[in-house]
C-alpha positions, 0 to 999 in steps of 0.5 A: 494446092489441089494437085498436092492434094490429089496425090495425097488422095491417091496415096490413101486409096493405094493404102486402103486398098493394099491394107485391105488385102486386095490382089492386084487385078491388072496381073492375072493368070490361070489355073487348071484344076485336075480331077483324078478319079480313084477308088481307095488307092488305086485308080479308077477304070470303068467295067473291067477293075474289081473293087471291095467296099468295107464288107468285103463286096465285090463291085465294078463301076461303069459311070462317074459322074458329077457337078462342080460348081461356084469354085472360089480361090481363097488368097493368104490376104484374104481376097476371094476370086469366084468363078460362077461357071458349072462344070460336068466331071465325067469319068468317060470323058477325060478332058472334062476332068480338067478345068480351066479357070482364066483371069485369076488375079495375081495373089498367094492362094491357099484354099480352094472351095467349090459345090457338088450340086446345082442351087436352087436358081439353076434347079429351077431355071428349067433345061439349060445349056452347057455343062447343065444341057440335059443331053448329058443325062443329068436331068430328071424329066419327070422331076424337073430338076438335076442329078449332081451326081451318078454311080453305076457298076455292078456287084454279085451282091446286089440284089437289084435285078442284074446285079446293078447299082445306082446311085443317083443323087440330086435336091436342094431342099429338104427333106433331101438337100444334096448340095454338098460345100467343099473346102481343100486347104493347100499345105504351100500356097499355089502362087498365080503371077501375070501370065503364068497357068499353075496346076491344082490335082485334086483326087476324088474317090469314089469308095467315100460315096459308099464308105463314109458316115453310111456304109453302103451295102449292096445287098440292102441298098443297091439303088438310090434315086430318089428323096430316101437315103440320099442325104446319106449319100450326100453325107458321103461324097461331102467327104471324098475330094483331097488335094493330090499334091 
């Protein structure tokens, strides 16, 4: 009688547990999320090629840089896989641009979500290692506290001593929270299976830091790196990530 009724046990566990919608943890694979770095349509290359923002002005970019952290993959049952690592996307070093997430468990996923920016518990953990060494120039000294992200080039209508702009935006609380939560919705379900490594492209564009809720004029705001104006921004690159394929 009891052995009948330990089968009968583990037959409801095994129904709970499908009809909740949890994947199969024992099956894992990996994905690797690809950064593509445009500006409008046309790829980014640092200090040789000329773009023009929505007024007309004329710009090269010699840095682009940013944080990507608290990445979620959001399967069609409903089951959430979260990865806890931060990682540091950098136009002048490619291999960053691709990040490999291992141990995803077997399931149909259809959103992925992830944060621009460094919570509040990193922010005030001091210097760390890592992606959040600050050798990698994304921390303030003078304000203890990271930058989540960099935009530096040069325009022949900024008025900033040598035509320079920078825009370097960071805090997590008011008056200037800069974290901003990324959701990108895939049109077909990106399908992990035991032992397989599937691709997501996603596409930044880095015209949507200066063209988005805030045109960004060179002339009357050619530097941002501080509290003032950097919501704005913010505002901005909560709007430039897109699924490329």
């Amino acid at each position: 009688m009891r052995a009948v009724f330990n089968i009968l046990y583990v037959v409801a566990l095994l129904f709970i547990f499908s009809g909740a919608g949890y994947s199969n943890f024992t099956n894992r694979g990996e994905v690797s999320i690809r950064f593509h770095h445009f500006v409008n349509n046309d790829r980014l290359i640092l200090d040789s090629s000329v773009y023009h923002n929505r007024t007309g002005q004329e710009f090269t970019i010699s840095k682009f840089k940013y944080y990507v952290g608290h990445i979620e993959l959001v399967a069609k049952n409903g089951f959430v896989f979260r990865a806890k690592n931060y990682f540091l996307i950098n136009e002048e070093e490619p291999i960053s641009k691709n990040i490999h997430v291992p141990n995803v468990p077997s399931a149909e996923y259809v959103t992925l979500n992830f944060s621009l920016g460094v919570d509040s518990i990193d922010n005030c953990s001091g210097a760390q290692s890592g992606a959040l060494d600050p050798v990698n120039g994304m921390f303030w000294t003078w304000n203890s506290g990271y930058i989540f992200l960099k935009l530096d080039g040069k325009s022949p209508a900024s008025s900033a001593p040598g035509h320079i702009f920078e825009y370097h935006i960071g805090g997590y609380k008011k008056p200037a929270n800069c974290i901003r939560h990324i959701s990108i919705h895939f049109t077909e379900p990106l399908v992990v299976r035991n032992g397989s490594t599937c691709a997501l492209d996603v596409v930044a564009d880095a015209m949507k830091i200066m063209d988005g809720q805030t045109n960004i004029d060179f002339k009357t705001l050619p530097v941002v790196s501080d509290n003032k104006h950097a919501e704005e921004i913010a505002n901005n690159y909560a709007g430039m990530f897109r699924l490329k394929n």
